[in-house]
Backbone as CSV, one residue per row, in Angstrom:
resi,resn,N_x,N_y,N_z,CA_x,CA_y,CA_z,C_x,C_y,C_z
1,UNK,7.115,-16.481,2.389,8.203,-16.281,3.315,8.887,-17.641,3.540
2,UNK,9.983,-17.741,3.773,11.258,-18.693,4.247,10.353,-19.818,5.039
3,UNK,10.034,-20.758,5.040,9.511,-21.597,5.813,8.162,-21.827,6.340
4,UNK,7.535,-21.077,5.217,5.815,-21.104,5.548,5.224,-21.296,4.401
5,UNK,4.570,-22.772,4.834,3.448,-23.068,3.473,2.410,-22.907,3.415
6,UNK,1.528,-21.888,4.610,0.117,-22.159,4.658,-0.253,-20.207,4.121
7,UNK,-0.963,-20.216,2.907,-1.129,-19.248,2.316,-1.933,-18.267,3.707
8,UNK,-1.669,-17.087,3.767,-2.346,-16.050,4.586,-4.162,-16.131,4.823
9,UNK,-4.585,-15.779,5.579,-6.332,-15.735,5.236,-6.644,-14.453,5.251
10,UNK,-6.776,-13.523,4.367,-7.628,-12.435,4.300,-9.000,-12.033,4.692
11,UNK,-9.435,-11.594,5.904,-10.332,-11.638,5.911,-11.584,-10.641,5.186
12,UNK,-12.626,-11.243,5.215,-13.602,-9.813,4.685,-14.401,-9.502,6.274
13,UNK,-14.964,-7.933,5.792,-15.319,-7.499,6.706,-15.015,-6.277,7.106
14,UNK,-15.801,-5.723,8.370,-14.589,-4.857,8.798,-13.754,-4.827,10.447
15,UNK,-13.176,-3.827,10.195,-11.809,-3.846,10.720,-12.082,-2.662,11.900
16,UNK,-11.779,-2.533,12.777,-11.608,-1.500,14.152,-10.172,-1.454,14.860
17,UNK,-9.532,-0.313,14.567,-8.722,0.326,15.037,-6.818,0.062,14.943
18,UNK,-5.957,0.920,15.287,-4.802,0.790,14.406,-3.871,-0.988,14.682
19,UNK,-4.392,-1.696,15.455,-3.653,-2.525,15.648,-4.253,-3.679,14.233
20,UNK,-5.682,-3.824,14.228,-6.138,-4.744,13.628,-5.610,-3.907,12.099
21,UNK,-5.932,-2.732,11.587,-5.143,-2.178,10.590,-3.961,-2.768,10.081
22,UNK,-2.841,-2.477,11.000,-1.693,-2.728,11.136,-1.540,-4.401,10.553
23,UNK,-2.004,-5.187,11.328,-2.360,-6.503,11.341,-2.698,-7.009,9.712
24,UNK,-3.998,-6.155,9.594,-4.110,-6.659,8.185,-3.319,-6.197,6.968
25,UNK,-2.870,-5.010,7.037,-1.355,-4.843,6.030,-0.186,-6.050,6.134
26,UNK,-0.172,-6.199,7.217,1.124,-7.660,7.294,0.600,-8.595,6.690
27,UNK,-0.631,-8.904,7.359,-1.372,-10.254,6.307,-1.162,-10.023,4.574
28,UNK,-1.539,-8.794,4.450,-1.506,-8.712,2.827,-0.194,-8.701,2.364
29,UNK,0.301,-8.210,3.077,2.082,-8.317,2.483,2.505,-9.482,2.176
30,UNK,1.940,-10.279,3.443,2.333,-11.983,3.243,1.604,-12.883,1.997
31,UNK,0.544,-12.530,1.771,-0.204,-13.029,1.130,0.174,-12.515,-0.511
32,UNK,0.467,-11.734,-0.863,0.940,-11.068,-1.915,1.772,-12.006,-2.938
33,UNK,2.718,-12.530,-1.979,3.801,-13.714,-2.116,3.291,-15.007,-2.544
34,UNK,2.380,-15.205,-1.944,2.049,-16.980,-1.801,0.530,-17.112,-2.648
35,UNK,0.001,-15.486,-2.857,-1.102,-15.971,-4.485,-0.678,-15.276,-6.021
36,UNK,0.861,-14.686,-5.620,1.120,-14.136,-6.771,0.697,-12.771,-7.623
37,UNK,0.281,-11.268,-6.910,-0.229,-10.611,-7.291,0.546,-9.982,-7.900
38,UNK,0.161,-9.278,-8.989,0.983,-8.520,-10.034,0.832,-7.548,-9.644
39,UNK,0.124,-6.822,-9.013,0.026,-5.744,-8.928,-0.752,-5.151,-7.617
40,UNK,0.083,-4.087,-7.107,-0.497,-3.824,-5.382,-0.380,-2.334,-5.446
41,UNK,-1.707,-1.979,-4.945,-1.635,-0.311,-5.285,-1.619,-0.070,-3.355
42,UNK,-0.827,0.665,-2.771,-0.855,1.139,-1.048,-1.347,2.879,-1.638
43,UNK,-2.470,3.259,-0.977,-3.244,4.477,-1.352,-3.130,5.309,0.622
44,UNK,-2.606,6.350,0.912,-3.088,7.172,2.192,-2.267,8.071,1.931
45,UNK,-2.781,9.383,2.667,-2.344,11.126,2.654,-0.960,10.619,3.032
46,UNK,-0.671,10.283,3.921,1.022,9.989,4.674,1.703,8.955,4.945
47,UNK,0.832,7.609,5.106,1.127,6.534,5.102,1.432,6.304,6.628
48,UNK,1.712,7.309,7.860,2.058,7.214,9.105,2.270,6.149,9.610
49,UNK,0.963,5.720,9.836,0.927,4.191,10.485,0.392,2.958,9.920
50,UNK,0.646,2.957,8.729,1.127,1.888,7.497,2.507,0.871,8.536
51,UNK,2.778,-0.229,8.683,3.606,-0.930,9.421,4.733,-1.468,8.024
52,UNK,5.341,-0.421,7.256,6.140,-0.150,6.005,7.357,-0.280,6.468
53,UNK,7.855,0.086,7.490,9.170,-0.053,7.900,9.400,-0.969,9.016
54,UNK,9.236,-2.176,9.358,9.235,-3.326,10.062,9.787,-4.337,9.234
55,UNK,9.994,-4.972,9.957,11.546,-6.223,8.815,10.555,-6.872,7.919
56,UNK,9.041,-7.459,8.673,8.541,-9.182,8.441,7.777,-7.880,6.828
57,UNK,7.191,-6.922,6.779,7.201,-6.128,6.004,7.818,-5.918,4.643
58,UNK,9.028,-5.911,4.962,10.162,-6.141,3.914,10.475,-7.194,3.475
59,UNK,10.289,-8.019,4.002,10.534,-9.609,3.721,9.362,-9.918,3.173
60,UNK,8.144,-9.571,3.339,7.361,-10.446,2.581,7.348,-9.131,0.780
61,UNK,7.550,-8.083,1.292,7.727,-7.836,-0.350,8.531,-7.996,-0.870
62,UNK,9.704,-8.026,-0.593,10.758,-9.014,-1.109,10.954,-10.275,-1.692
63,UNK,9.532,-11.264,-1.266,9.214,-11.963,-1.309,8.024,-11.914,-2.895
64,UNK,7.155,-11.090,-2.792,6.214,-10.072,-3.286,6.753,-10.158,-5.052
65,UNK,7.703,-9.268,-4.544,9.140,-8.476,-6.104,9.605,-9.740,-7.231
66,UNK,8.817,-9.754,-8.057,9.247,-10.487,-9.154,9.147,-9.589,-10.572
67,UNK,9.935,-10.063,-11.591,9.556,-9.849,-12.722,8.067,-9.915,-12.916
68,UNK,7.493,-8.862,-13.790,6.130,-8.636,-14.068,5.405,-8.302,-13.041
69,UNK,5.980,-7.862,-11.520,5.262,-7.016,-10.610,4.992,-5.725,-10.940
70,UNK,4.158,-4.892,-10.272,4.101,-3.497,-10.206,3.560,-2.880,-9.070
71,UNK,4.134,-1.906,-8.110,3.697,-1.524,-6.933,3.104,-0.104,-7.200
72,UNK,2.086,0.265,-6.888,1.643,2.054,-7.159,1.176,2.651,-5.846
73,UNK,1.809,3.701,-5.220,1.809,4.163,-4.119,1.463,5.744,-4.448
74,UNK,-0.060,6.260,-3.695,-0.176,7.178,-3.661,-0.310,8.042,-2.583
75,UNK,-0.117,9.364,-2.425,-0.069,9.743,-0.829,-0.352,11.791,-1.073
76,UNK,-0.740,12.050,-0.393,-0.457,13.622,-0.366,0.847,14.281,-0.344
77,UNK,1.446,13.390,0.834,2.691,13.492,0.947,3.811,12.749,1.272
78,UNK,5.061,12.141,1.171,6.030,11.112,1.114,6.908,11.668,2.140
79,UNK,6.883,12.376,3.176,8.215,12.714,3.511,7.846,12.273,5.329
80,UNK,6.455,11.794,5.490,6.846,11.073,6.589,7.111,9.218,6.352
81,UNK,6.949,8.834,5.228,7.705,7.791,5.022,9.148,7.543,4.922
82,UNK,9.586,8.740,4.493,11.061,9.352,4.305,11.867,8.742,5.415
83,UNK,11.089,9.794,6.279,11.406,10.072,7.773,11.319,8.573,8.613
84,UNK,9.634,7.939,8.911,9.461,6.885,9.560,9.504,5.541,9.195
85,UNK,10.231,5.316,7.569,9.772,3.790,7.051,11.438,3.776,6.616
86,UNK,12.269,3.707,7.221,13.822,3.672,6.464,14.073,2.215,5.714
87,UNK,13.386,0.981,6.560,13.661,-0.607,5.675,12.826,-0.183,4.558
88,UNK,11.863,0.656,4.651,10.858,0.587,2.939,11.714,1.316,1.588
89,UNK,12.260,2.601,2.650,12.797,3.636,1.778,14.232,2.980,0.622
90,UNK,14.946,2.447,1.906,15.848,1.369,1.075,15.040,0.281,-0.060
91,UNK,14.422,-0.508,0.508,13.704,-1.985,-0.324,13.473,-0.823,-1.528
92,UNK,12.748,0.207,-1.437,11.878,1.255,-2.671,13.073,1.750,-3.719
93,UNK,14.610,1.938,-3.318,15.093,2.331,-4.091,16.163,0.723,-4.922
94,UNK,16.225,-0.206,-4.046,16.212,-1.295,-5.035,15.543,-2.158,-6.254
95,UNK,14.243,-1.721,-5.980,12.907,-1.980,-6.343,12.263,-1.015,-7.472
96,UNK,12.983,0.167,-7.424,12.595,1.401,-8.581,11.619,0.784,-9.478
97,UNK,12.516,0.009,-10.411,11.531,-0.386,-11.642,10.603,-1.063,-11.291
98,UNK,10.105,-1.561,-10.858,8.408,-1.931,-10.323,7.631,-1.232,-9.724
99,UNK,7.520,-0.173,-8.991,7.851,1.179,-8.064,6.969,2.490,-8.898
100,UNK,5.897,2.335,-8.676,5.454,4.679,-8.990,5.009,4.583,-7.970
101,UNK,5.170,6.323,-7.979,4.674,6.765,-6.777,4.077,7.921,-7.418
102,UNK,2.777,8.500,-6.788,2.303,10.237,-7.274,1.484,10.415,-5.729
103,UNK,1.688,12.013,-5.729,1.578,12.706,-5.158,0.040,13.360,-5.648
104,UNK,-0.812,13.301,-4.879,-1.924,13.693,-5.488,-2.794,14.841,-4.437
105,UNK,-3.880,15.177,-4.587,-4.726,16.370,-3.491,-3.666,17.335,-3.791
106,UNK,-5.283,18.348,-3.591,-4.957,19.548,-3.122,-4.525,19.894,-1.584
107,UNK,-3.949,21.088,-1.015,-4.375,21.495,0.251,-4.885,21.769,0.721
108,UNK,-4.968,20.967,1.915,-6.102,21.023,2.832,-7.005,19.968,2.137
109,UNK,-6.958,18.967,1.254,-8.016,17.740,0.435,-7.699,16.516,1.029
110,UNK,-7.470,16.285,2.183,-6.415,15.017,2.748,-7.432,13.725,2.276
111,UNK,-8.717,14.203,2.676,-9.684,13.244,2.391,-9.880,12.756,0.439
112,UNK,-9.500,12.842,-0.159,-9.169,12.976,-1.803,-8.489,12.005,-1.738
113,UNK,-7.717,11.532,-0.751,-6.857,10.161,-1.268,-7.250,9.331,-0.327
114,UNK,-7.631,7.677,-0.752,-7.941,6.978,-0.247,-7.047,6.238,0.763
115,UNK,-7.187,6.339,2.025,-6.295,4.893,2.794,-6.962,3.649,2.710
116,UNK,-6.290,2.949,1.977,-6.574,2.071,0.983,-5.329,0.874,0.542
117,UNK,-5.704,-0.469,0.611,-4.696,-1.402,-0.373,-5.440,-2.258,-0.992
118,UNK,-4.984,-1.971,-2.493,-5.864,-2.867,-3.790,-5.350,-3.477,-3.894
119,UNK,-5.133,-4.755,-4.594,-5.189,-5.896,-5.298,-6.172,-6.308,-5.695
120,UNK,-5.894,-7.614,-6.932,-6.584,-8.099,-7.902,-7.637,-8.533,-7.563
121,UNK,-7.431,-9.437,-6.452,-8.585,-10.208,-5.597,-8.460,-9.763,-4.382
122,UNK,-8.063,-8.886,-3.806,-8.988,-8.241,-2.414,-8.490,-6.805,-2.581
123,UNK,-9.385,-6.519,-1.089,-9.140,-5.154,-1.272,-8.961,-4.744,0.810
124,UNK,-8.518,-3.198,1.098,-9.070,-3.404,2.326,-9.328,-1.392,1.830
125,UNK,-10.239,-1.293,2.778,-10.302,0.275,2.693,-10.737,1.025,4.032
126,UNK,-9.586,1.611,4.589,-9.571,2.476,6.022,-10.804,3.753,5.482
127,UNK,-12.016,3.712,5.812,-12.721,4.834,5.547,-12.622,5.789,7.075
128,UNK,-12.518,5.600,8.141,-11.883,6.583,9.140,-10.305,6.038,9.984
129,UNK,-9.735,6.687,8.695,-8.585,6.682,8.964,-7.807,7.350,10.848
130,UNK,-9.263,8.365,10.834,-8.461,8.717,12.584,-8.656,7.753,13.279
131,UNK,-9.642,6.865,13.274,-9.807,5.908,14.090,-9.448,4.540,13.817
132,UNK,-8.823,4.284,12.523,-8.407,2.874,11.829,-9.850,2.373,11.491
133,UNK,-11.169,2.497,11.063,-11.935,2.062,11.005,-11.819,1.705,9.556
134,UNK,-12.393,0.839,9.188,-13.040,0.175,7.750,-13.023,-1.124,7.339
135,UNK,-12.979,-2.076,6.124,-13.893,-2.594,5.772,-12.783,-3.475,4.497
136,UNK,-12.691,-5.143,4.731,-12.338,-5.434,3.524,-13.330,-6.639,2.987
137,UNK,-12.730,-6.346,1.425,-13.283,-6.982,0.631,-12.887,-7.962,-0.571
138,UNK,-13.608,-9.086,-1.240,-12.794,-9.782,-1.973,-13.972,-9.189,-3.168
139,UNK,-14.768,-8.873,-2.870,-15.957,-8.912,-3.689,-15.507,-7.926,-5.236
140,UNK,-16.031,-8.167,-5.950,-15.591,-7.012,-7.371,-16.081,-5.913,-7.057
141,UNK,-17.263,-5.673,-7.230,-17.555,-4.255,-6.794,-17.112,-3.577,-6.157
142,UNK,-16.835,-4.158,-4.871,-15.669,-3.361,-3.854,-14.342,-2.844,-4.520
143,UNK,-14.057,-4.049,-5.106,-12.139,-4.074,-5.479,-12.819,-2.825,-6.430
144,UNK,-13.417,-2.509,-7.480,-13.902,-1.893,-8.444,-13.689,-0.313,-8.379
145,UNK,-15.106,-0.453,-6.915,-15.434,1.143,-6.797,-14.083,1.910,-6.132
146,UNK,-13.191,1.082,-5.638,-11.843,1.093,-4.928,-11.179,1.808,-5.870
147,UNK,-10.608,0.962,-6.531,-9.788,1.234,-7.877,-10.298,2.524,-8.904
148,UNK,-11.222,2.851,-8.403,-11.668,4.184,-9.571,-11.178,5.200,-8.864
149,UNK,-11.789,5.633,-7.811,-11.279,6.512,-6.909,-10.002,6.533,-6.456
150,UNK,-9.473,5.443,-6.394,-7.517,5.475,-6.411,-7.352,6.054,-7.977
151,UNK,-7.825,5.730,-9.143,-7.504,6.277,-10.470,-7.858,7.373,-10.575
152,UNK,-8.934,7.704,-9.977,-9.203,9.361,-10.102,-8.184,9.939,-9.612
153,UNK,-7.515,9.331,-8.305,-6.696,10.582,-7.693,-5.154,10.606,-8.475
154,UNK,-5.298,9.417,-9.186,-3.823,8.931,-10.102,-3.682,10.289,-10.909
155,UNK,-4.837,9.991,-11.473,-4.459,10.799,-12.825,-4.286,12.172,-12.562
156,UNK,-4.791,12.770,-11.479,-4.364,14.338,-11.028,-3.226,14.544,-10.348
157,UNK,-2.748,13.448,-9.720,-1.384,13.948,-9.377,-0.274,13.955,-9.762
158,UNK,0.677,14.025,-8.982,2.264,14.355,-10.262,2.902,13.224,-9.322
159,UNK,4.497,12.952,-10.116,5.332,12.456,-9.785,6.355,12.373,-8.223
160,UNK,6.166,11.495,-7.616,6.881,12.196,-6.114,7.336,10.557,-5.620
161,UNK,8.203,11.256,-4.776,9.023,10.062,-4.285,9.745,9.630,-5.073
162,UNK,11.008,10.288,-5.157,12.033,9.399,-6.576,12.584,8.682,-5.349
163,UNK,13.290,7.204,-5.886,13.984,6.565,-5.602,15.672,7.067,-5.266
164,UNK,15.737,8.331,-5.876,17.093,8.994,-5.489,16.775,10.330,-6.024
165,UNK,17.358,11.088,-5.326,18.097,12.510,-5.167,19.049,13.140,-5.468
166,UNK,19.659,12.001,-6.478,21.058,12.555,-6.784,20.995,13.121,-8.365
167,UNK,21.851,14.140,-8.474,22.160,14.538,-10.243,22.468,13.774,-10.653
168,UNK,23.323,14.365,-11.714,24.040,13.840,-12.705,25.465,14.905,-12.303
């Protein structure tokens, strides 16, 4: 970001409830920027209270967005991001080409998709999402067993969230 040289601290550990949640998505956003990750997978059924549509948010993926990035966003469903993340929804359709999104679970499977954000070298994973509870990690195994179960749910779901709505 614009005027900050001191790289983010990620912590490990875990995490209790939606503020510290909240908290640590900003950290990672920021941090994204200043170690260079190629690649950032955001994994939850709805994304609700994901802090996606807040400026410092946008700015640090903006920040984030380079050539040879890739963002992969999975969810049950996209249309309360639609609705509650409008700075993301914009940044997402400038951003297309770095940008998938799939739609994965069955109904009624909410638990099938992880609330979850991967990267290379950390990880964080909301395992009670009603309560913001869970747990991050830098460790491999973690980032690992993370990343399978986000791939499991990859590969079953379909395409969602286009960047536009319009024909031809």
């Amino acid at each position: 970001m614009p005027g900050e040289s001191a790289t983010p601290v990620l912590i490990e550990g875990r995490f209790d409830g939606r503020e510290a949640f909240a908290d640590l998505i900003r950290t990672a956003l920021s941090a994204a920027a200043h170690q260079g990750w190629s690649e950032i997978v955001f994994s939850d059924p709805d994304f609700a209270d994901w802090p996606l549509g807040e400026r410092a948010s946008i700015e640090a993926l903006q920040a984030w967005s380079a050539s040879g990035r890739r963002l992969l966003l999975l969810a049950r469903r996209f249309d309360l991001v639609e609705r509650g993340h409008a700075r993301f929804v914009t940044w997402r359709r400038t951003w297309d080409h770095i940008i998938e999104c799939r739609a994965a679970g069955r109904t009624g499977a909410a638990e099938e998709v992880p609330s979850a954000l991967w990267t290379p070298t950390w990880c964080l994973h909301r395992i009670d999402a009603e309560r913001s509870r869970g747990v991050c990690s830098s460790e491999a195994r973690a980032r690992r067993d993370l990343r399978e179960s986000f791939d499991e749910c990859w590969r079953q779901g379909r395409p969602a969230f286009p960047a536009s709505t319009l024909g031809l």
